[in-house]
PQR file with spaces between the fields and no chain letter, atoms N, CA, C, O and H, PARSE charges and radii, in Angstrom:
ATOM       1  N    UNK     1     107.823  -62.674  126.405 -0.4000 1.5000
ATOM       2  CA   UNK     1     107.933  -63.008  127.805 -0.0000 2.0000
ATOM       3  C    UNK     1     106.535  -62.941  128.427  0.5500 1.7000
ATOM       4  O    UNK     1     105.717  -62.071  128.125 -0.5500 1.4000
ATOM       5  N    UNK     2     106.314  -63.923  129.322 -0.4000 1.5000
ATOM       6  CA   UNK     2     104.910  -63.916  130.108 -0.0000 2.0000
ATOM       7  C    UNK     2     104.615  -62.990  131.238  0.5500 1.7000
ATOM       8  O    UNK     2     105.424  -62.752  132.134 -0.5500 1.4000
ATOM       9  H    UNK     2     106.978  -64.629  129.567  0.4000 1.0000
ATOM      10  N    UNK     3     103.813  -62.647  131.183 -0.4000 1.5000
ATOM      11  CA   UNK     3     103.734  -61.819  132.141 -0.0000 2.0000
ATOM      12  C    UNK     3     102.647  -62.308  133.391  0.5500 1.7000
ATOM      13  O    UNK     3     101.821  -63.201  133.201 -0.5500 1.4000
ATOM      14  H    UNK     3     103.156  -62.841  130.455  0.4000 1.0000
ATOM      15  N    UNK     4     102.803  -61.488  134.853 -0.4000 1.5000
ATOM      16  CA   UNK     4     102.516  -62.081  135.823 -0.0000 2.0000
ATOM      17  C    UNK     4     101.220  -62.232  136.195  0.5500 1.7000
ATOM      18  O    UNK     4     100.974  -62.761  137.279 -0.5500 1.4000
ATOM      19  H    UNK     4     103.474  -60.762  135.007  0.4000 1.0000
ATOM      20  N    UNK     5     100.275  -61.825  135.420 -0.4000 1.5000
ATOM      21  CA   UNK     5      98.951  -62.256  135.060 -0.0000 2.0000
ATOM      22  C    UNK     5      98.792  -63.324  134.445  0.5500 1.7000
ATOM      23  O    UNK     5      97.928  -64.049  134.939 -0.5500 1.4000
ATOM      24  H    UNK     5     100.475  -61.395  134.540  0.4000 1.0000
ATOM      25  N    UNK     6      99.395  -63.780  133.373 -0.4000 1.5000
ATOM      26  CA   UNK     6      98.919  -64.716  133.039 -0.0000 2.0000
ATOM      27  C    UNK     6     100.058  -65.950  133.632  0.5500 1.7000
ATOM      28  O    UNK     6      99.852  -67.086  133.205 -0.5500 1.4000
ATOM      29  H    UNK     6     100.097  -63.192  132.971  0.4000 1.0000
ATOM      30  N    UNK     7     101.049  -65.787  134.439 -0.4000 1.5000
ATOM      31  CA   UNK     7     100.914  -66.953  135.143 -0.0000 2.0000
ATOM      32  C    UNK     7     100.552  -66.934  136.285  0.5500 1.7000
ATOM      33  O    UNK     7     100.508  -68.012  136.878 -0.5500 1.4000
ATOM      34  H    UNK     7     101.217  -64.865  134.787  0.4000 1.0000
ATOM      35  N    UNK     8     100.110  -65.513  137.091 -0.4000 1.5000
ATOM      36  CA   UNK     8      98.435  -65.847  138.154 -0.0000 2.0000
ATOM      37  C    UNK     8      97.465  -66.974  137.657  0.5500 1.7000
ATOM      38  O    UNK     8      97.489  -68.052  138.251 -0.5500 1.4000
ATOM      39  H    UNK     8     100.146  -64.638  136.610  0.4000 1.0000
ATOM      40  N    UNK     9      96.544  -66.769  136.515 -0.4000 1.5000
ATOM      41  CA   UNK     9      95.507  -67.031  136.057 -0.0000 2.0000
ATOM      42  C    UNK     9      95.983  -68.476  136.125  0.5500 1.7000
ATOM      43  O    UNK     9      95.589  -68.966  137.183 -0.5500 1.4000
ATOM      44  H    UNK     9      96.525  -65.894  136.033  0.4000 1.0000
ATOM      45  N    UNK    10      96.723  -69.392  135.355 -0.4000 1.5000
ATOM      46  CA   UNK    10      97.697  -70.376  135.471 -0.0000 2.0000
ATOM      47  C    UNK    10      97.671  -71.571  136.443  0.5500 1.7000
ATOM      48  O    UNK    10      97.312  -72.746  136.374 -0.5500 1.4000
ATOM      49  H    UNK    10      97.044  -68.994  134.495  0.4000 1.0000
ATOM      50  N    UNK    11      98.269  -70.669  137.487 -0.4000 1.5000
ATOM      51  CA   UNK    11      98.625  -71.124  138.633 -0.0000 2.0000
ATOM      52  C    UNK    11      96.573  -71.840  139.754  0.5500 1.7000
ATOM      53  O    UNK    11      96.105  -72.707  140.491 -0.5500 1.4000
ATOM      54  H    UNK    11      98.561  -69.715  137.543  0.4000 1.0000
ATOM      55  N    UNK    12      96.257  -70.595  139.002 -0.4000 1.5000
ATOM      56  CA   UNK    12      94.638  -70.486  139.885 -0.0000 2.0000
ATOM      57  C    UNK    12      93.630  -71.689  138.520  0.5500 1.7000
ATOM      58  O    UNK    12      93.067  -72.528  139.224 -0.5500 1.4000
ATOM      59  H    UNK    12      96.637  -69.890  138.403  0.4000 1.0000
ATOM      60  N    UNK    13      93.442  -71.848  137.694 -0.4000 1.5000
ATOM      61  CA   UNK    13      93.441  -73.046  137.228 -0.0000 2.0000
ATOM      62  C    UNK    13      93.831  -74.591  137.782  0.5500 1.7000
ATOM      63  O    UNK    13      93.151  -75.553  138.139 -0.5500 1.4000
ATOM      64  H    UNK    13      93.899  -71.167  137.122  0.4000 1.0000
ATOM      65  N    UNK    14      95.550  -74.282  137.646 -0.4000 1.5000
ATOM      66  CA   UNK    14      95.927  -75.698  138.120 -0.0000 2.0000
ATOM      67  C    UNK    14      95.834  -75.629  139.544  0.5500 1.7000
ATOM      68  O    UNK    14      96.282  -76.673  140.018 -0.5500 1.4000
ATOM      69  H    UNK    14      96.102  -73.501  137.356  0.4000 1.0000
ATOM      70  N    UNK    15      95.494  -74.946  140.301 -0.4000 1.5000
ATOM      71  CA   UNK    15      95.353  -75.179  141.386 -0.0000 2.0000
ATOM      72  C    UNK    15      93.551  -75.433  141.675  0.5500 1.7000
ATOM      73  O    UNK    15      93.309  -75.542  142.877 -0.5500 1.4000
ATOM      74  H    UNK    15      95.130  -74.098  139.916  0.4000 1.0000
ATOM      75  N    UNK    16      92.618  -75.510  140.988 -0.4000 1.5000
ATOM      76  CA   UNK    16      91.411  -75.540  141.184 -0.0000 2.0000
ATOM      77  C    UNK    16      91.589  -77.318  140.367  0.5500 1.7000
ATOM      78  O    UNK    16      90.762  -78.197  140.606 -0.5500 1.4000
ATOM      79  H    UNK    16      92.815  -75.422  140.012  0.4000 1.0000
ATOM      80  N    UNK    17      92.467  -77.481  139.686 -0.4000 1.5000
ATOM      81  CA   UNK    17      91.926  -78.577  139.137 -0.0000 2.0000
ATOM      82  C    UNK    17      92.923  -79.965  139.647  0.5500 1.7000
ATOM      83  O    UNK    17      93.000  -80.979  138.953 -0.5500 1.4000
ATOM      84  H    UNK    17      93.140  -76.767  139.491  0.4000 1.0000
ATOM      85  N    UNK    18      93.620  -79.810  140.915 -0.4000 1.5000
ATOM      86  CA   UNK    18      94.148  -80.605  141.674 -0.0000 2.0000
ATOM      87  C    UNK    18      93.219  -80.827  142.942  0.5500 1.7000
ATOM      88  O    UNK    18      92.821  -79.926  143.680 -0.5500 1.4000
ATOM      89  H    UNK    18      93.557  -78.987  141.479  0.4000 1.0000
ATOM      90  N    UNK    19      92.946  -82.161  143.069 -0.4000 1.5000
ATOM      91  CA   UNK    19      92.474  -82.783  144.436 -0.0000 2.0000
ATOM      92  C    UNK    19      92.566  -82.274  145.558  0.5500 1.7000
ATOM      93  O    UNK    19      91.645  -82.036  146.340 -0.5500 1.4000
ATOM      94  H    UNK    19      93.269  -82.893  142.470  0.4000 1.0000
ATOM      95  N    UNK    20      94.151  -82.002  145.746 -0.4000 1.5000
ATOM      96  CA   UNK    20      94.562  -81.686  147.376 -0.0000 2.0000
ATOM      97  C    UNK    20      94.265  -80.248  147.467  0.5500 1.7000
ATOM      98  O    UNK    20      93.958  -79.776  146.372 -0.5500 1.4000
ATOM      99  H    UNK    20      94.899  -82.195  145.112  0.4000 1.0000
ATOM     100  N    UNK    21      94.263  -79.323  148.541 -0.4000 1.5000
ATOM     101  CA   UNK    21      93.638  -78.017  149.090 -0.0000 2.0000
ATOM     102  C    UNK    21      94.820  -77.797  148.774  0.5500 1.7000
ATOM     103  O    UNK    21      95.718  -78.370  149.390 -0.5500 1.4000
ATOM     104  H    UNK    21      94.512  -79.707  149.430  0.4000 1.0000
ATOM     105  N    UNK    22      95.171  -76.687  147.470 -0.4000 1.5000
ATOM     106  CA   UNK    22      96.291  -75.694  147.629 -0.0000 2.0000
ATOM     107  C    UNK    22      96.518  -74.455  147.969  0.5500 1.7000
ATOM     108  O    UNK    22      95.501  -73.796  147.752 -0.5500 1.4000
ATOM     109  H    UNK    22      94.441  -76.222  146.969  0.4000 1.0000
ATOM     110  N    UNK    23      97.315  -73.860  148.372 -0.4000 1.5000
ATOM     111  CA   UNK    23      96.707  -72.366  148.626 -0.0000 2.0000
ATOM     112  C    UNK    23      97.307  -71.868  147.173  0.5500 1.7000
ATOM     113  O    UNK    23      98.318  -72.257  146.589 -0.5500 1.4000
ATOM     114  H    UNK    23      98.141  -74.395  148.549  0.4000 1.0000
ATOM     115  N    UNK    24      96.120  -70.649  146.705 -0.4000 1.5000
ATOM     116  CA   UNK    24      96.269  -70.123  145.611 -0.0000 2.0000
ATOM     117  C    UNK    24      96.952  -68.982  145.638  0.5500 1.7000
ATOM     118  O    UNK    24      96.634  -68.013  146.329 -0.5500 1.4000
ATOM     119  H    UNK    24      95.299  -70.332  147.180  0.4000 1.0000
ATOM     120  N    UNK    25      97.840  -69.034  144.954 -0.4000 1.5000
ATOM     121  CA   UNK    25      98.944  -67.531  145.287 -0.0000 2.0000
ATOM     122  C    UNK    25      98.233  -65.897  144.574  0.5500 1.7000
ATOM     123  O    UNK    25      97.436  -65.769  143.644 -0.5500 1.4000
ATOM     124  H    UNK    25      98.098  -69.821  144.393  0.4000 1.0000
ATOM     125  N    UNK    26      98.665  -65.198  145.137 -0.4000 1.5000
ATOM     126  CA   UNK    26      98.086  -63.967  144.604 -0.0000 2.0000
ATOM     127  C    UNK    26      98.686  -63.403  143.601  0.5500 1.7000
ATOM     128  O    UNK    26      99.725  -63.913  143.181 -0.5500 1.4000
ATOM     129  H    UNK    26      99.312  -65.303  145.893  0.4000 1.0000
ATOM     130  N    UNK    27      98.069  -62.024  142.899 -0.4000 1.5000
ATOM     131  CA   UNK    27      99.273  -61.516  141.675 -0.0000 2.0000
ATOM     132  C    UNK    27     100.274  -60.548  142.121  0.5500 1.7000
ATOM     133  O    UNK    27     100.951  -59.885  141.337 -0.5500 1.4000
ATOM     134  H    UNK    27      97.225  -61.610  143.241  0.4000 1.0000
ATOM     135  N    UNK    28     100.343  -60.490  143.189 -0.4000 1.5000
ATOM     136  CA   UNK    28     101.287  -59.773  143.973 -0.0000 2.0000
ATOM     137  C    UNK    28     102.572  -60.538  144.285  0.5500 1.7000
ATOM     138  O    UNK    28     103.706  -60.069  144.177 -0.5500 1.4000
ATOM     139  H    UNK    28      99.793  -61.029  143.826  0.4000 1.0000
ATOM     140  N    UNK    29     102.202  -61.988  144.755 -0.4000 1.5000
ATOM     141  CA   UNK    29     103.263  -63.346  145.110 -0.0000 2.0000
ATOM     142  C    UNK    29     104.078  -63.622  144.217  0.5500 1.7000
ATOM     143  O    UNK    29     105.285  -63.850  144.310 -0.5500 1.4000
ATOM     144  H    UNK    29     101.282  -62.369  144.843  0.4000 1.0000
ATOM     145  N    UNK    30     103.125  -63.595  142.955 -0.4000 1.5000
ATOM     146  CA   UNK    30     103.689  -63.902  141.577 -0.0000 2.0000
ATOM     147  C    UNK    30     104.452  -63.156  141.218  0.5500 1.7000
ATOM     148  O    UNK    30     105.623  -63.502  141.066 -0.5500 1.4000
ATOM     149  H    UNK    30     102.145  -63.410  142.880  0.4000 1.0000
ATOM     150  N    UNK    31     104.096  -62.083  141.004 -0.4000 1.5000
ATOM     151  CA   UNK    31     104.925  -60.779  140.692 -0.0000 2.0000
ATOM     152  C    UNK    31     106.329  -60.188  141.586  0.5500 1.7000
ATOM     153  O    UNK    31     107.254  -59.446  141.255 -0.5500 1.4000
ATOM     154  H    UNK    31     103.144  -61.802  141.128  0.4000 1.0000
ATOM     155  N    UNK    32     106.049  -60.784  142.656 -0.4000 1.5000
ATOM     156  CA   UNK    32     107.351  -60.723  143.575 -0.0000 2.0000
ATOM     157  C    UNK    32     108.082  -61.918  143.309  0.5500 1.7000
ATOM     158  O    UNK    32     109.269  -61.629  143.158 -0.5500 1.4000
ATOM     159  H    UNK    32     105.298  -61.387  142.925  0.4000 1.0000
ATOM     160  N    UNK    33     107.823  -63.404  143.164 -0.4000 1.5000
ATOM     161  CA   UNK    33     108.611  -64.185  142.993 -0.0000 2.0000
ATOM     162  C    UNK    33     109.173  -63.693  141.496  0.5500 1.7000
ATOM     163  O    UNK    33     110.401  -63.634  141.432 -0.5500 1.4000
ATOM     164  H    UNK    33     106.859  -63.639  143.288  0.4000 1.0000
ATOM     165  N    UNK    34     108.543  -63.382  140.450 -0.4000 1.5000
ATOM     166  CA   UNK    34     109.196  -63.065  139.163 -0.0000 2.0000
ATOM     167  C    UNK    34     109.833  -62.020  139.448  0.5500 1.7000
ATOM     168  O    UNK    34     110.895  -62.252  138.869 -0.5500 1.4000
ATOM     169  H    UNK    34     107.545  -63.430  140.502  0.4000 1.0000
ATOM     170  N    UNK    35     109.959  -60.963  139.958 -0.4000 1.5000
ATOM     171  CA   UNK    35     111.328  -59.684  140.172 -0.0000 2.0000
ATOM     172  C    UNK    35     112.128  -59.910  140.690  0.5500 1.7000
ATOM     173  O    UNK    35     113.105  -59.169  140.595 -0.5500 1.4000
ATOM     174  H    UNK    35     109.097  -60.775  140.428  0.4000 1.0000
ATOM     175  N    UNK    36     112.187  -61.539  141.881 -0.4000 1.5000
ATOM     176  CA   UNK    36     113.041  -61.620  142.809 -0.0000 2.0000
ATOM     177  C    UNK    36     113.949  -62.441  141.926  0.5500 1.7000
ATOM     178  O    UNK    36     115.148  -62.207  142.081 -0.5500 1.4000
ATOM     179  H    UNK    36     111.393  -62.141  141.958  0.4000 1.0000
ATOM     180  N    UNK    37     113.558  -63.545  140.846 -0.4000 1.5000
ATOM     181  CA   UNK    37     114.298  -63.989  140.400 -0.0000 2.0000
ATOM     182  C    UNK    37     114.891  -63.422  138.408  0.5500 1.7000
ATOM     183  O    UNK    37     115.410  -64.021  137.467 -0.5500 1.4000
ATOM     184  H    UNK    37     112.584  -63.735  140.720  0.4000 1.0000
ATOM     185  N    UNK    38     114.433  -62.083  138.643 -0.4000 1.5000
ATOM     186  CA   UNK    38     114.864  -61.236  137.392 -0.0000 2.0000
ATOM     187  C    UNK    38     114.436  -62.239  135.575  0.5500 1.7000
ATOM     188  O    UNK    38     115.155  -62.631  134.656 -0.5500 1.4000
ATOM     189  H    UNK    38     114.012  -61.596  139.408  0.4000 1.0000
ATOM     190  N    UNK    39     112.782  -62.294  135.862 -0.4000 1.5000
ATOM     191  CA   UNK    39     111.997  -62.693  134.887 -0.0000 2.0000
ATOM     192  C    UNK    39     111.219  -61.343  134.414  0.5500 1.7000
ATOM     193  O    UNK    39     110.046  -61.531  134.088 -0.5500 1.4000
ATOM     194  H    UNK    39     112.197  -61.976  136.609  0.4000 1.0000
ATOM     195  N    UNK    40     111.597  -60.311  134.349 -0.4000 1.5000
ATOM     196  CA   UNK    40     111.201  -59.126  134.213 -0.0000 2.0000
ATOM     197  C    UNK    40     112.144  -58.728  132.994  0.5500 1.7000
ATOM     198  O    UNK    40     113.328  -59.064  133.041 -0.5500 1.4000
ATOM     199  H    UNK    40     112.549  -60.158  134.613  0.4000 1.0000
ATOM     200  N    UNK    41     111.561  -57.895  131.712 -0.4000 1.5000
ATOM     201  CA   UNK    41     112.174  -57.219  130.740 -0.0000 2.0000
ATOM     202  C    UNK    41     112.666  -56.100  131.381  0.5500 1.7000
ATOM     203  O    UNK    41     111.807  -55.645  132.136 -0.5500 1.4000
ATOM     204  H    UNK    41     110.600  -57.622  131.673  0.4000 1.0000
ATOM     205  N    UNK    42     114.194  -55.161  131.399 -0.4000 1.5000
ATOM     206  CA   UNK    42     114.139  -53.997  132.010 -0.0000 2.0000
ATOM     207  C    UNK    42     114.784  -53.224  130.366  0.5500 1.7000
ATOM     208  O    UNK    42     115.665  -53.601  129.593 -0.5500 1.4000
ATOM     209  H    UNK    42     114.893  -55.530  130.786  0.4000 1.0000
ATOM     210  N    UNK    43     113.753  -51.885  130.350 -0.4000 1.5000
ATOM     211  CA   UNK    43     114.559  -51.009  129.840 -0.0000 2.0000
ATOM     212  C    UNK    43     115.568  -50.436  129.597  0.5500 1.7000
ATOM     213  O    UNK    43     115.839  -49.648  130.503 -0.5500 1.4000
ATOM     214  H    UNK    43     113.037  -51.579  130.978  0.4000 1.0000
ATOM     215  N    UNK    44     116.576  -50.440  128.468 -0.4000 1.5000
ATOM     216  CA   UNK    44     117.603  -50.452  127.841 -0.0000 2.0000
ATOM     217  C    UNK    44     118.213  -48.831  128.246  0.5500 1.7000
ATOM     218  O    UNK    44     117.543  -47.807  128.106 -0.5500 1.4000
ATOM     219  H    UNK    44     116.356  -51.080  127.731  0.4000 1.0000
ATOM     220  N    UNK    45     119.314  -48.870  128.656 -0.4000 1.5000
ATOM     221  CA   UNK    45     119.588  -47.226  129.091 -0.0000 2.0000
ATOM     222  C    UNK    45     120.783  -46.934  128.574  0.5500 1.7000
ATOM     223  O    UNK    45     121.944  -46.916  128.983 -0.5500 1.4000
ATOM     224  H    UNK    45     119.858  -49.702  128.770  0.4000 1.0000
ATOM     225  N    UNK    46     119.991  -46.617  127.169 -0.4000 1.5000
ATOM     226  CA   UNK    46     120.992  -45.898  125.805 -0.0000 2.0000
ATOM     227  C    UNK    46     121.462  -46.928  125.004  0.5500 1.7000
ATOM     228  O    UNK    46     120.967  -48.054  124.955 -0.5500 1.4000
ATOM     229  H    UNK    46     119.048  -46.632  126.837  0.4000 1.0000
ATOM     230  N    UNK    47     122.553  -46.480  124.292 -0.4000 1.5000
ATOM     231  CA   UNK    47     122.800  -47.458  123.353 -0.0000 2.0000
ATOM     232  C    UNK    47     123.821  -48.605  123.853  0.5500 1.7000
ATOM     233  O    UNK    47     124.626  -48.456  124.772 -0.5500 1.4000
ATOM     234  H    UNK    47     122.955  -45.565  124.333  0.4000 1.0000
ATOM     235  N    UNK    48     123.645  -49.780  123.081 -0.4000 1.5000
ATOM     236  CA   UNK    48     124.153  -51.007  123.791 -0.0000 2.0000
ATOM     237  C    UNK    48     125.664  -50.713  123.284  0.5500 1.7000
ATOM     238  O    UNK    48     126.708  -50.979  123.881 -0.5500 1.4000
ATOM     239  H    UNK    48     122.991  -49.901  122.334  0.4000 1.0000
ATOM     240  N    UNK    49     125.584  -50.405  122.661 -0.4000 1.5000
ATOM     241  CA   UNK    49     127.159  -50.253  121.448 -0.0000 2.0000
ATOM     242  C    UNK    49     128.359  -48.783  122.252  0.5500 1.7000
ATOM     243  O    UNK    49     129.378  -48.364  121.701 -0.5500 1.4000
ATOM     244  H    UNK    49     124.737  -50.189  122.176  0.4000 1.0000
ATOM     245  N    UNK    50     127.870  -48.347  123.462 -0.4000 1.5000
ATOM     246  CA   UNK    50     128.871  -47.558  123.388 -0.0000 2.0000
ATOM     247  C    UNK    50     129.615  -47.689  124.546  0.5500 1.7000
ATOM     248  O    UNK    50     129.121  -48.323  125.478 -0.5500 1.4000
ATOM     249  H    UNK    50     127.043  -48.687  123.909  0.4000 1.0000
ATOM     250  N    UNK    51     131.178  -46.999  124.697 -0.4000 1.5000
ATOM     251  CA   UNK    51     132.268  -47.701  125.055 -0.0000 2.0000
ATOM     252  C    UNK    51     132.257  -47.830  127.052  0.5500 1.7000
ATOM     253  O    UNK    51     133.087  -48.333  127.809 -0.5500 1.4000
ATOM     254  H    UNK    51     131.579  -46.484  123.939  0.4000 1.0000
ATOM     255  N    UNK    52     131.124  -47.229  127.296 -0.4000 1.5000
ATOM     256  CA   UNK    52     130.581  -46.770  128.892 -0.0000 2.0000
ATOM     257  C    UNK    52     129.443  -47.863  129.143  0.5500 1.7000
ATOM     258  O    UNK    52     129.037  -48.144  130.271 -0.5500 1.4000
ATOM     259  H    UNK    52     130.449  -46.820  126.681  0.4000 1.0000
ATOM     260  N    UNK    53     128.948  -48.482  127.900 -0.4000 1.5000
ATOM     261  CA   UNK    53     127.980  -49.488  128.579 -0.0000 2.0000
ATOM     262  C    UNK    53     128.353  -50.430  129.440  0.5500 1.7000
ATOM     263  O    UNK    53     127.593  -50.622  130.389 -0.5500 1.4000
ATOM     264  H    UNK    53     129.277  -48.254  126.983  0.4000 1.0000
ATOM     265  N    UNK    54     129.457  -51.160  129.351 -0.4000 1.5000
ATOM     266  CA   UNK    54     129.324  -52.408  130.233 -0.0000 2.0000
ATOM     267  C    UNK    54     129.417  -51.515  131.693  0.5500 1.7000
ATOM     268  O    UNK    54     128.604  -51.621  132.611 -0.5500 1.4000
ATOM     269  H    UNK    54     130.075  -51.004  128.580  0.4000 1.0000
ATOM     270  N    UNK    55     130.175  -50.940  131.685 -0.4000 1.5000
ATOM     271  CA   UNK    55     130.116  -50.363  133.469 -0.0000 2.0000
ATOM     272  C    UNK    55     128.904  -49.602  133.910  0.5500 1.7000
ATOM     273  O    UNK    55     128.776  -49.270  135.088 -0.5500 1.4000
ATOM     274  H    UNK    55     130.836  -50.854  130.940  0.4000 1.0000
ATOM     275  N    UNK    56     127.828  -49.258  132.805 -0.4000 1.5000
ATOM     276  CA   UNK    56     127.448  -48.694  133.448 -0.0000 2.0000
ATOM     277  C    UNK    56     125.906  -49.568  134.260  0.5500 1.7000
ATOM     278  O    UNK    56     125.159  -49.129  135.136 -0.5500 1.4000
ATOM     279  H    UNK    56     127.932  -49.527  131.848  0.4000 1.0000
ATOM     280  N    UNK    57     125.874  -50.948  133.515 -0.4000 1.5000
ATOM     281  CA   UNK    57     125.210  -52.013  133.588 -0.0000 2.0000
ATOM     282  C    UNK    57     125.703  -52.373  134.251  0.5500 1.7000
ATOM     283  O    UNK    57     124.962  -52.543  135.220 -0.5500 1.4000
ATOM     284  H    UNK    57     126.481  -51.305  132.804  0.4000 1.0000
ATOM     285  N    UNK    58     127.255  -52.867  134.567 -0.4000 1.5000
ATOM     286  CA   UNK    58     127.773  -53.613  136.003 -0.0000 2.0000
ATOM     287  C    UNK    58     127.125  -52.837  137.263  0.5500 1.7000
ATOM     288  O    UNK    58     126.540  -53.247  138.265 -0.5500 1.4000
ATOM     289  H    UNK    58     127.856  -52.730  133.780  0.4000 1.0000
ATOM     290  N    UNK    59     127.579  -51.143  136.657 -0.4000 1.5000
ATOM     291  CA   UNK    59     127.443  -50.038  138.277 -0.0000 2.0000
ATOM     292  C    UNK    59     125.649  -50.327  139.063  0.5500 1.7000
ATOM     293  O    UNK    59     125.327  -50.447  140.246 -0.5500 1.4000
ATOM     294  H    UNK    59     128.054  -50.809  135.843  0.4000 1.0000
ATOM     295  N    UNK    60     124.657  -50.361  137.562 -0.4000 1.5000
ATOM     296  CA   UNK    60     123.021  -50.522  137.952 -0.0000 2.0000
ATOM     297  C    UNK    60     122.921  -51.609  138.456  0.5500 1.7000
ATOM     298  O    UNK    60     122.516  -51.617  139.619 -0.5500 1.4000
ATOM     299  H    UNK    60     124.919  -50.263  136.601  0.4000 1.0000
ATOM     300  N    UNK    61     123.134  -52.496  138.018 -0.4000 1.5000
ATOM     301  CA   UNK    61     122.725  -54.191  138.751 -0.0000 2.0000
ATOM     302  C    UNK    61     123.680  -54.027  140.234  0.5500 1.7000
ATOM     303  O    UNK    61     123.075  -54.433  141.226 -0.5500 1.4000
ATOM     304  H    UNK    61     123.463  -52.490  137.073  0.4000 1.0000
ATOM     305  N    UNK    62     124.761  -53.610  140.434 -0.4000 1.5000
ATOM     306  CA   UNK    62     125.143  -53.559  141.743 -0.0000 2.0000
ATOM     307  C    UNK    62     124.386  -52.134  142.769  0.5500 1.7000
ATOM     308  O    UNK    62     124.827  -51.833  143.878 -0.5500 1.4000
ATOM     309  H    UNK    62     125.252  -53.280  139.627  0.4000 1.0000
ATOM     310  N    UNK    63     123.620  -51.670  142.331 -0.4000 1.5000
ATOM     311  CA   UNK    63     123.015  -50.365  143.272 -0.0000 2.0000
ATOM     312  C    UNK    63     121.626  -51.380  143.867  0.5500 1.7000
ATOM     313  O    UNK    63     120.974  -52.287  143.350 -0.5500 1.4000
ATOM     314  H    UNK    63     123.262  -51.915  141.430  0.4000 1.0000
ATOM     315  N    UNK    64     121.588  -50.674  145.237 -0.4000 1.5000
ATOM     316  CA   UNK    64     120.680  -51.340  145.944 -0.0000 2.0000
ATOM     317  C    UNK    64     119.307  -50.328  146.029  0.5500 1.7000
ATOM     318  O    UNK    64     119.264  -49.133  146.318 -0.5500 1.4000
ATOM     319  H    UNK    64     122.118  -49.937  145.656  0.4000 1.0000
ATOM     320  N    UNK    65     118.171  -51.289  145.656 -0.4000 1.5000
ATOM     321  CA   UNK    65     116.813  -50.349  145.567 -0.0000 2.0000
ATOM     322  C    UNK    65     116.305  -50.977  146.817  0.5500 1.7000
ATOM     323  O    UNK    65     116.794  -51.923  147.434 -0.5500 1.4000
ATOM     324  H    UNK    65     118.205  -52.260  145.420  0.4000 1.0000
ATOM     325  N    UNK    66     115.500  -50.453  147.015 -0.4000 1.5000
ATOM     326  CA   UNK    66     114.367  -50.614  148.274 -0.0000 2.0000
ATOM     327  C    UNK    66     112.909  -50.739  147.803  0.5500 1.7000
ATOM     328  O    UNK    66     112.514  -50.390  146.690 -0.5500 1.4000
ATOM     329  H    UNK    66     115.103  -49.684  146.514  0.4000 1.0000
ATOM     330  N    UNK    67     112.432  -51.078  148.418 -0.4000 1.5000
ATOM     331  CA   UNK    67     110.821  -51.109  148.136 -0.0000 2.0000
ATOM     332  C    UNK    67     110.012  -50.872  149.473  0.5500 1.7000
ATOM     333  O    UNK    67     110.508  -50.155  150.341 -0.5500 1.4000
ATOM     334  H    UNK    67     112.753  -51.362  149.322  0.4000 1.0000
ATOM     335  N    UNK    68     109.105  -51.304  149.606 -0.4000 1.5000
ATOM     336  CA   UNK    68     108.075  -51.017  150.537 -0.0000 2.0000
ATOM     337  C    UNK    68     107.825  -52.221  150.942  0.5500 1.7000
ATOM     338  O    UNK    68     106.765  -52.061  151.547 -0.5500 1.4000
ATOM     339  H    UNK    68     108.702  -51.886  148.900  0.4000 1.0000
ATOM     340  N    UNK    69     108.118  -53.435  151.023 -0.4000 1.5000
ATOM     341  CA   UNK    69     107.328  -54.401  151.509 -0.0000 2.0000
ATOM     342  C    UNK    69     108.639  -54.763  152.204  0.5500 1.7000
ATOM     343  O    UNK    69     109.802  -54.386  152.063 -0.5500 1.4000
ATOM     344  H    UNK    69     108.979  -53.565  150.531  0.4000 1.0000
ATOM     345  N    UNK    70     107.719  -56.066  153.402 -0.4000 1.5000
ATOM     346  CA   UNK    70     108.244  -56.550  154.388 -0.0000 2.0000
ATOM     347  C    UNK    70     108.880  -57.873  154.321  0.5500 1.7000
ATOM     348  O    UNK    70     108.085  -58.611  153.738 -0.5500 1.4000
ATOM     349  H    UNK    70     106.774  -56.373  153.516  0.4000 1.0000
ATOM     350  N    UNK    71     109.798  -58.430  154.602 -0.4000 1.5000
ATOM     351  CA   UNK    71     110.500  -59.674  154.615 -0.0000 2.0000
ATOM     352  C    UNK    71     109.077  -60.416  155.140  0.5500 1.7000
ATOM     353  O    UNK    71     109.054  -61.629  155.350 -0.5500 1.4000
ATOM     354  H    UNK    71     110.443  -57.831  155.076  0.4000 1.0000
């Protein structure tokens, strides 16, 4: 999986090597558009094989995190 550096670097390329004035996104933009749309590897919590996993993967993906940044 790619990570959000190297499609910063990417992005700041093809954007230097297009005509029109683009704005160049930051690795912060990047990195937020990739978490927002779950392009992120997440760590495995325990074994996949036992009889509590699926709920306990339904229960995590439905808990709400917060962060620090602003709409």
């Amino acid at each position: 999986m790619w990570r959000a550096t190297y499609h910063t670097d990417n992005l700041l390329v093809l954007a230097e090597q297009t005509p029109q004035p683009n704005p160049k996104p930051s690795y912060a933009s990047v990195r937020r558009f990739m978490k927002a749309r779950g392009l992120f590897k997440r760590a495995r919590r325990g074994p996949a094989s036992s009889p509590g996993a699926p709920a306990a993967e339904h229960r995590f993906e439905r808990r709400e995190s917060r962060s620090y940044e602003s709409e």
